[in-house]
Every structure is written in structure tokens, then in C-alpha cells.
C-alpha positions in Angstrom: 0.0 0.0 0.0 2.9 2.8 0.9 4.4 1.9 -2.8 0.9 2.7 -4.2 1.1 5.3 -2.6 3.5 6.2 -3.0 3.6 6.2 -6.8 0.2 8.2 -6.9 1.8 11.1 -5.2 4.7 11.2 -7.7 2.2 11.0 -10.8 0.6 14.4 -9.2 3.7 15.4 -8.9 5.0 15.9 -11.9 1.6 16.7 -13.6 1.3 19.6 -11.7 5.4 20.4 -12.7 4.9 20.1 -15.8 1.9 23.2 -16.5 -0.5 23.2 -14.1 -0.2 26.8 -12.7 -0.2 27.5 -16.7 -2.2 30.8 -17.0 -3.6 32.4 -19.8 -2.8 36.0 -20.1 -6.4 36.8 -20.1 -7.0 34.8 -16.6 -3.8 36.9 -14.9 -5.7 40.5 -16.4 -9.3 39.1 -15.0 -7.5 38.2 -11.6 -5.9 41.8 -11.2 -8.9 43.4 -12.6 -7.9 44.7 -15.1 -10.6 43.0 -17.2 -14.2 42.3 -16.1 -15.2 39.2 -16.7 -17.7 40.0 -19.3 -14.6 41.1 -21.3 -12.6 38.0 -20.7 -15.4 35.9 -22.0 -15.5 38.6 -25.1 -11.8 38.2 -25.6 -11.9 34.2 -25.0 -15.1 33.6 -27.0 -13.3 35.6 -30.1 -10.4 32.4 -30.5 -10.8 30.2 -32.8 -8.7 27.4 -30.2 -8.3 27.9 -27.1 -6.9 25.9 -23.9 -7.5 26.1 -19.9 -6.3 23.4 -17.7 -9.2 22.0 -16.2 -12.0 23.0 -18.9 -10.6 21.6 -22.1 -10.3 22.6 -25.5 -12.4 24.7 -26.7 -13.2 25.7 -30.6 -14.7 28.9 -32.1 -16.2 29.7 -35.2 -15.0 32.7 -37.3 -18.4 33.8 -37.3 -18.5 33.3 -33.4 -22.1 31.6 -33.9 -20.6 27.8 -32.9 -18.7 27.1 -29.9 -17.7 23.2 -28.9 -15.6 22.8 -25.6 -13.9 18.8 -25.4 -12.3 17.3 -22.2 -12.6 14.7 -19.5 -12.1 14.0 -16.1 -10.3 10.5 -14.3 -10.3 9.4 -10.3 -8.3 6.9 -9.9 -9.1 5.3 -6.3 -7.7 3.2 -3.6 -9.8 1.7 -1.1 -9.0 -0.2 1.9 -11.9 -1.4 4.3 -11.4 -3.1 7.7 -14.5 -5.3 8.3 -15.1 -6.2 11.9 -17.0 -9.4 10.4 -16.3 -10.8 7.2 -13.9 -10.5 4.9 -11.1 -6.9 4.8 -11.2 -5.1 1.3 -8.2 -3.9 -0.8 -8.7 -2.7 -3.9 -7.5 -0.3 -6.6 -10.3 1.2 -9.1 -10.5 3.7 -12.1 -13.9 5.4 -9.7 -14.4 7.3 -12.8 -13.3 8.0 -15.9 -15.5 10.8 -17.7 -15.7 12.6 -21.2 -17.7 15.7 -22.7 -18.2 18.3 -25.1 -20.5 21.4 -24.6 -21.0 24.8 -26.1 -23.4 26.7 -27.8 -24.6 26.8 -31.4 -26.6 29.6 -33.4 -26.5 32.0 -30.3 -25.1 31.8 -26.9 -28.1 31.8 -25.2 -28.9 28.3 -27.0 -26.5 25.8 -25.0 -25.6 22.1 -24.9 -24.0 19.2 -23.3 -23.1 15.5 -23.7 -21.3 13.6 -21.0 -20.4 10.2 -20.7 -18.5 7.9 -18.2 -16.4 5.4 -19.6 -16.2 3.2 -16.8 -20.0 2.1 -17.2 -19.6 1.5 -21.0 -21.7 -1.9 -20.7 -25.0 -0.5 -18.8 -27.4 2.0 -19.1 -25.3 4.3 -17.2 -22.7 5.1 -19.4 -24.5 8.5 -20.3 -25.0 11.2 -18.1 -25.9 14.5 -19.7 -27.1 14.7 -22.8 -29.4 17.9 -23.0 -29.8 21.4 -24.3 -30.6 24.6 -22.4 -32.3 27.9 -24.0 -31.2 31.3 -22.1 -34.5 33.7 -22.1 -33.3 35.9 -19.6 -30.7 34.9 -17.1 -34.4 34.9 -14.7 -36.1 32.5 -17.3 -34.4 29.4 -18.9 -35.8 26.2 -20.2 -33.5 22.9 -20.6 -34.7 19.8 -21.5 -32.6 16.0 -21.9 -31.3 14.4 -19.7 -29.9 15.6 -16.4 -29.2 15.8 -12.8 -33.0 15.9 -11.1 -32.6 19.1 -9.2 -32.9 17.4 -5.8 -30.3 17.9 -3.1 -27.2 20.2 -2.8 -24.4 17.9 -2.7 -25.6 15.5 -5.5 -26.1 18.7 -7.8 -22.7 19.3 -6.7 -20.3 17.5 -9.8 -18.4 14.1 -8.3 -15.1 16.2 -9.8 -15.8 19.3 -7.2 -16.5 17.0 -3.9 -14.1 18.0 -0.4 -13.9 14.4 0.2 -13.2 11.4 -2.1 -17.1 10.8 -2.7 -20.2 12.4 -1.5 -21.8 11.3 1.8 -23.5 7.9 1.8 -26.8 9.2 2.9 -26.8 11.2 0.4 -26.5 8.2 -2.6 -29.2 6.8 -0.5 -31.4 9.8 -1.8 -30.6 10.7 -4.7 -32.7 10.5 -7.9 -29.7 11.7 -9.8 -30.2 11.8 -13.2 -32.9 11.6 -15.4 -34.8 12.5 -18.5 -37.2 15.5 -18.4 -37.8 18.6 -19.2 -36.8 21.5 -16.4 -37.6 25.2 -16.2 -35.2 27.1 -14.2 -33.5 30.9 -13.5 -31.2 33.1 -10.8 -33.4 36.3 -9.8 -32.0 39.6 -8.7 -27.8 38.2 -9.8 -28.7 35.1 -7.8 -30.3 36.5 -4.4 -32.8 34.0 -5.3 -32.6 30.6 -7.5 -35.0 28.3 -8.5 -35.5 24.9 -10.8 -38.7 23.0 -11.4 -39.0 19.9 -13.8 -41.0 16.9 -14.8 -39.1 14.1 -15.3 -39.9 10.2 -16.8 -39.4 9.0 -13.1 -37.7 5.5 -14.6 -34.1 6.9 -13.9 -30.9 7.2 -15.9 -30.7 6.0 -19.0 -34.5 4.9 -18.9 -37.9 5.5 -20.1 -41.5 3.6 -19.1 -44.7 2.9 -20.1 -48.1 4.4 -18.4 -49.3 8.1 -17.3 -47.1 8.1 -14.8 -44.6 10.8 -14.0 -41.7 12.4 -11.3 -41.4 16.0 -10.4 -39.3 17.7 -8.4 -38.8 21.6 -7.3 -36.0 23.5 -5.6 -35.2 26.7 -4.3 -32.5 28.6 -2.8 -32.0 32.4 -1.2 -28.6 33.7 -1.1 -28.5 37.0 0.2 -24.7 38.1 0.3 -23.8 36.6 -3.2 -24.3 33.7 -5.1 -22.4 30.3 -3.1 -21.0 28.2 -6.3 -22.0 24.4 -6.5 -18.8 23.2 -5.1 -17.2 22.2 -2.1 -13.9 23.8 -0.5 -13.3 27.3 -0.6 -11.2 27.7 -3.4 -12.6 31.2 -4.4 -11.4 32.4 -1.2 -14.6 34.9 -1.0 -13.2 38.1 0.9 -16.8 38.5 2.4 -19.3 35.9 3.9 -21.6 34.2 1.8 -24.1 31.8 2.3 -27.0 29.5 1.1 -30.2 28.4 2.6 -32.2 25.7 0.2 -34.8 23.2 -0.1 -36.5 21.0 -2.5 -39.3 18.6 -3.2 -39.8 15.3 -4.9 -42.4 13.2 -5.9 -42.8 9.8 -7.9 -44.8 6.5 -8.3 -43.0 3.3 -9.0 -44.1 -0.3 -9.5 -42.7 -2.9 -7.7 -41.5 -5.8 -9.5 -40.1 -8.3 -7.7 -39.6 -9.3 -3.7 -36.8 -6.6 -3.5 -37.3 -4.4 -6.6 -38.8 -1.5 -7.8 -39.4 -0.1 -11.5 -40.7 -0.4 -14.8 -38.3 -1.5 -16.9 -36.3 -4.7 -16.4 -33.1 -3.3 -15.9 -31.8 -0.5 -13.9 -33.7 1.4 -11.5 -33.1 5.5 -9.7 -30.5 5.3 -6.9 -33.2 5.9 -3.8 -34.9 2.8 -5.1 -32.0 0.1 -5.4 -30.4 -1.8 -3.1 -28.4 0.8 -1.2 -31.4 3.1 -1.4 -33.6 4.1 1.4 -36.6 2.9 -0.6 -35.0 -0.4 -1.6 -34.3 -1.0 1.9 -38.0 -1.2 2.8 -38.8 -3.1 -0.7 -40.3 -6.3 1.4 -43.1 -3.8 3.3 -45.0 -3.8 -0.1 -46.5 -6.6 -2.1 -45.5 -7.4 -6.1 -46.6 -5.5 -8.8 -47.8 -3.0 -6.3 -47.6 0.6 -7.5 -45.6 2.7 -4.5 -46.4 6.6 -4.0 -43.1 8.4 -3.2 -42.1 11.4 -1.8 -39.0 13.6 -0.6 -38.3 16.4 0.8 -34.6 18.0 2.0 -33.5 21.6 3.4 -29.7 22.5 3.2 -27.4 25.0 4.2 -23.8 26.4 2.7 -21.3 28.5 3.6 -18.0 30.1 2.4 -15.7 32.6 3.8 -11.9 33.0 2.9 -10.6 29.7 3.8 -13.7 28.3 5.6 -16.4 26.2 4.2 -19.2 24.2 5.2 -22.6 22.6 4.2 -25.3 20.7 6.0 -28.5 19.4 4.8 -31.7 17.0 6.1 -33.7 15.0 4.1 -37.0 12.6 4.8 -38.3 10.4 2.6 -42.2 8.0 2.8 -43.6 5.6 0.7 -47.1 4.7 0.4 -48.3 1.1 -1.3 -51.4 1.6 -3.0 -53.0 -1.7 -2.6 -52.1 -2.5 0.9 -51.6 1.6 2.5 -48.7 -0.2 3.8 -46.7 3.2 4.6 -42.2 3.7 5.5 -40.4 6.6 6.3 -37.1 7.0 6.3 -34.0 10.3 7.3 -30.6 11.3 7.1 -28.8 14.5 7.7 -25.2 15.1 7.1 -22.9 17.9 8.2 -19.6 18.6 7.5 -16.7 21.6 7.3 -13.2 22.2 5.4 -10.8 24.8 5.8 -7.4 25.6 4.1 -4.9 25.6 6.1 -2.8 26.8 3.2 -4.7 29.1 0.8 -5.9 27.3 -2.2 -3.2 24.0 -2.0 -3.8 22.2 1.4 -7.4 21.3 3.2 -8.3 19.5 6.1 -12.1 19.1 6.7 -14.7 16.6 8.6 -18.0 15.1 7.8 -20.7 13.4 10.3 -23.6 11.6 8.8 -26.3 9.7 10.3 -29.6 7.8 8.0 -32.5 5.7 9.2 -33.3 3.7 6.9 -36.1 2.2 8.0 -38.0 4.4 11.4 -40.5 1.7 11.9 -37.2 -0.4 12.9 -35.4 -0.3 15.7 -31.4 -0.8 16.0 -30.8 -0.1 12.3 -29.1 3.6 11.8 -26.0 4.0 10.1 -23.7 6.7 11.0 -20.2 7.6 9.8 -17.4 9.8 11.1 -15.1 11.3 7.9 -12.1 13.6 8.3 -10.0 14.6 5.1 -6.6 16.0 3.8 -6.4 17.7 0.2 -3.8 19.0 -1.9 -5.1 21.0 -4.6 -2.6 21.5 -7.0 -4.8 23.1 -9.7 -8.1 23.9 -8.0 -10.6 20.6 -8.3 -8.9 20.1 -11.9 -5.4 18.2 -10.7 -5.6 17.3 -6.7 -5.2 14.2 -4.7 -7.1 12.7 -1.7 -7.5 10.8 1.3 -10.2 10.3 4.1 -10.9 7.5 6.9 -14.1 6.5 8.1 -15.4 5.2 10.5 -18.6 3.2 9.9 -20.7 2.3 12.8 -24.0 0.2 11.8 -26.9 -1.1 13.9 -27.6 -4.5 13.4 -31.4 -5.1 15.4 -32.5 -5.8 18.4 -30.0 -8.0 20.7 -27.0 -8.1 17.7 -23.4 -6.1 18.9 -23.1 -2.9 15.9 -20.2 -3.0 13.7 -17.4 -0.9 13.3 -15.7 -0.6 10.4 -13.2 0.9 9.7 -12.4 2.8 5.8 -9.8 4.8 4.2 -9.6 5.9 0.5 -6.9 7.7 -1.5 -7.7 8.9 -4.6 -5.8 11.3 -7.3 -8.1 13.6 -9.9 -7.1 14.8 -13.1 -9.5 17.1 -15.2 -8.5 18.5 -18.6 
């Protein structure tokens, strides 16, 4: 393991000494004002190639009426897990391994974007985004494809901006993540107040069903001292305080299809309803072929100031069969903070979750204690890793918990 290690530390290495401070002339003249930004974007937009570390390559046409931006991201993981039953884990892992291309075409306001990871290249998860956006006013925009359901803070968050290795497990117990839809959206007032609603297929990535049936989902967020970006870290290093106060709304009806499955289609099913899923977890409480009424709700908070972040949120899900009015609840919460102990290259930050999966059950909760180290060598673009965990689960009435004990390394490299 130290070799390993080892040998990651030395690949960072010399990526970042081999360009990653690289700075465009442009991004030196934004950064002492000289330039606003609107004029960088003028001046950037007018290339007909262009390179930044971390966002790709990016072509113009002469005409400035076609824009397409290419690049990728790879997390290359290391994960060792000390069971206090069963068998220890060791194992290396490409986490992700992620390609895009975005831009605009016919007018900037008419945007697109088409991502996939390459690591799922034999299931229906191997595309992620694949939608187009229409600007009316920065108040009023329309995007339709298929996308992240706008349903909790961290998961809208992208997996190549997270403070720790991944996000919080209570979190993937959630999510919807992404599906296909159609979403209204806007930032009010230069983001004092943001807001999406959508209606969505409901079958989950890479998935459409059969019947009238339907998912929607609403959030909304107030920021009253400037708008808090949808990362973690403080990076930006905000001179003055800023922070967010959200929450959103989901709603959906699955059939269940087996003793411990739930969807339409034969294959995959959204996160919150698989295996690791609060809603999977309570499959067995509702008969086959029942139809399921589902709904969730979450509130969140974020903060950043100079070095200092942090970000909580609390989320409940029920389910309701429709044949028996069988009904399950389930919550989780998670906080955590970060701070830079030296501006913008090393972090050190901790996370405490907690998720019920099932209330009506005694002696089941999960709850895991995180602390992580970062070194950010390029922003979120080129940085590597590490975080332990401790993993303390409830096994019912009259069983000892477990404590497990995790700890992950992994390096990031965005271009």
C-alpha cells in the first residue's frame, strides 16, 4: 500500500510540474482586474482554439455563432476497508473515468452538453448529460434531456468538485440523480434568489417507461450576500461571507416488481430505489406489482468565507403502497466543514452523517465519522485525496453494531 502510494503522489507530482499553474494571459488581467469578466469571456469567446487546464479545448467559429468545448475527467481510487465481520477489502479502481463536449450553437443563449463515463460502458449508465438549455433571460431558462433531477445540494454538486473522495453515503441513499425531463429554471436579482422545477420520466438514468405516470421535483435557494458556487472547498477564497439556505421537493410512483425491486423496466432502477437506497431497503413492506407513491423532501445550508467552508443538509423520505396503505419513512442529515490551512493547495475538513433507513425499525441507523486531507494542485482540476471513516452500523434488536473501519486515496485529473 505505501508503494501505491506512494507512486500516486509522484504522478501528481510531476503533472502539476509540468503546467498546471499555466495561465492564460487573459485569466492573470481578470485576476488583477484589469478586465471584467464580461470582457474575458469577449476576448476568449473571439479564439478560434483555445486551452484552460481544467476546462478543455475549446473551438470557435469565425463567425463566433458555434462554440464546442472537449475534455474529461479520471479518479483513480484506492480503497482499503477493515471489516469487523467478514472479509477486509483492498482494492485499486478507475472510480471514474469521464468525457464531454459542450458549447453553444446559433446563439449563446442556445447551449448544450453531452457527457459520458467510460467506466460504465456496458449498462445504461454510461450516459449522463445529454441535453440542451435555451437562455430567455438569465431569470427564465428552459432545458430539456437528460440531467441531474434538481434534488439535493451535494448530489447537484459534480463528483469532480466533492471536499472528500465521494459524496456522503446518505446522500446516494437519496438521490434520484439523473434523469430525462424537461426543467424550467432561472437566478433572480444576480442570484439573491434561485430556482428549478421539472417533470421528469421517473424510470431513472438512461431509462424511459410505459403508463401516465410521472416524477417531479422543485428546488429553491435564497442567497442574500452573493451567489455560493456548486462546489465544495473554498477555493474562491470569498473576501466577504456568503451563504445559502435551500430546499426541495420530490415526488414519484414506482411499480414494484419483484420481492426486492422496484421499477418499470427490467433493468436499472433510480438510486433511492435500489439496493443501497432508502426505498429499496424497505422493498419487502409492499407486495409485487404494487404501485408505490413516493415522496421527498430536504432543506440545506452552505457557507463560504476566505478559507472556511461548510454545508449541511436534512432530508426525509415515505412511501405509500397503494394496494395495501402499507406506509415507511425514512432520514438522514449530514454535516460537514473544510478549511485551508494553506490558501488554495492544502485542506483539512470533517463530515458526520447519520440515515434511518427504516423508522419503523429499531437498532438499524448508520452513522459515519469522515475527516479529510487535500492538496489541490490546480483547483478541483489536478488534486489528490485521502479520508478515513469510521462506519458504525446497527444490526437489530440483541446483535453487537459493527465498526468498520475505511480509508480511501484517490488522485483527480480534469483536462
Amino acid at each position: 500500500m505505501r508503494k501505491a502510494v506512494a507512486a500516486l503522489v509522484a504522478v501528481i507530482s510531476a503533472l502539476a510540474a509540468s503546467g498546471g499553474e499555466a495561465k492564460t494571459v487573459e485569466e492573470v488581467l481578470k485576476e488583477k482586474g484589469v478586465i471584467t469578466e464580461a470582457e474575458y469571456k469577449e476576448v476568449t469567446a473571439s479564439r478560434p482554439f483555445a486551452y484552460v487546464p481544467g476546462k478543455g479545448f475549446t473551438f470557435t467559429s469565425a463567425e463566433r455563432n458555434f462554440q464546442l468545448s472537449l475534455g474529461g475527467r479520471g479518479q483513480f481510487y484506492y480503497q482499503f476497508l477493515d471489516r469487523d465481520t467478514g472479509q477486509d477489502v483492498s482494492q485499486f479502481r478507475i472510480r471514474r473515468f469521464k468525457v464531454y463536449m459542450g458549447g453553444y450553437a446559433f446563439t449563446t443563449d442556445l447551449t448544450y452538453r453531452v457527457q459520458a463515463d467510460l467506466t460504465k460502458s456496458n449498462t445504461a449508465q454510461l450516459l449522463d448529460d445529454a441535453w440542451i438549455n435555451y437562455r430567455f433571460a438569465d431569470e427564465a431558462q428552459a432545458q430539456a434531456g437528460q440531467f441531474k433531477v434538481p434534488f439535493l445540494r451535494e448530489e447537484l454538486i459534480s463528483d469532480g468538485a466533492q471536499q472528500f473522495v465521494d459524496r456522503a453515503n446518505v446522500v446516494d441513499a437519496f438521490k434520484p440523480s439523473y434523469d430525462i425531463g424537461l426543467m424550467g429554471w432561472g437566478n433572480v436579482s444576480k442570484s439573491l434568489f434561485a430556482y428549478s422545477a421539472g417533470i421528469f420520466g421517473g424510470a431513472g438514468q438512461g431509462q424511459t417507461r410505459t403508463g401516465n405516470n410521472s416524477a417531479y421535483a422543485i428546488r429553491a435557494a435564497f442567497n442574500p450576500l452573493g451567489a455560493v458556487p456548486y462546489t465544495e472547498s473554498a477555493l474562491e477564497n470569498f473576501e466577504n461571507l456568503r451563504f445559502s439556505i435551500g430546499g426541495d421537493y420530490f415526488w414519484n410512483t414506482l411499480k414494484k416488481t419483484g420481492p426486492a425491486t422496484f421499477q418499470d423496466t427490467s433493468s436499472t432502477t433510480p438510486p433511492y430505489a435500489g439496493a443501497s437506497g432508502w426505498l429499496g431497503s424497505n422493498a419487502t413492506a409492499f407486495d409485487n406489482t404494487e404501485k408505490v407513491d413516493i415522496r421527498m423532501y430536504s432543506v440545506d445550508g452552505a457557507l463560504k468565507w476566505r478559507g472556511l467552508s461548510a454545508q449541511a443538509e436534512y432530508m426525509r423520505g415515505s412511501a405509500d403502497g397503494e394496494v395495501t396503505g402499507r406506509k415507511v419513512n425514512a432520514v438522514g442529515m449530514y454535516a460537514q466543514a473544510g478549511y485551508l490551512i494553506l490558501p488554495k493547495r492544502l485542506e483539512v475538513a470533517a463530515r458526520c452523517t447519520w440515515y434511518d433507513p427504516r423508522e419503523h425499525v429499531s437498532n438499524d441507523l448508520v452513522t459515519q465519522v469522515q475527516g479529510a486531507v487535500s492538496w489541490y494542485f490546480y483547483d478541483h482540476s489536478l488534486k489528490l485525496q485521502g479520508d478515513y471513516t469510521n462506519i458504525h452500523t446497527q444490526k437489530g434488536a440483541g446483535k453487537p453494531p459493527t465498526d468498520d473501519q475505511q480509508v480511501r486515496l484517490q488522485a483527480q485529473v480534469t483536462f
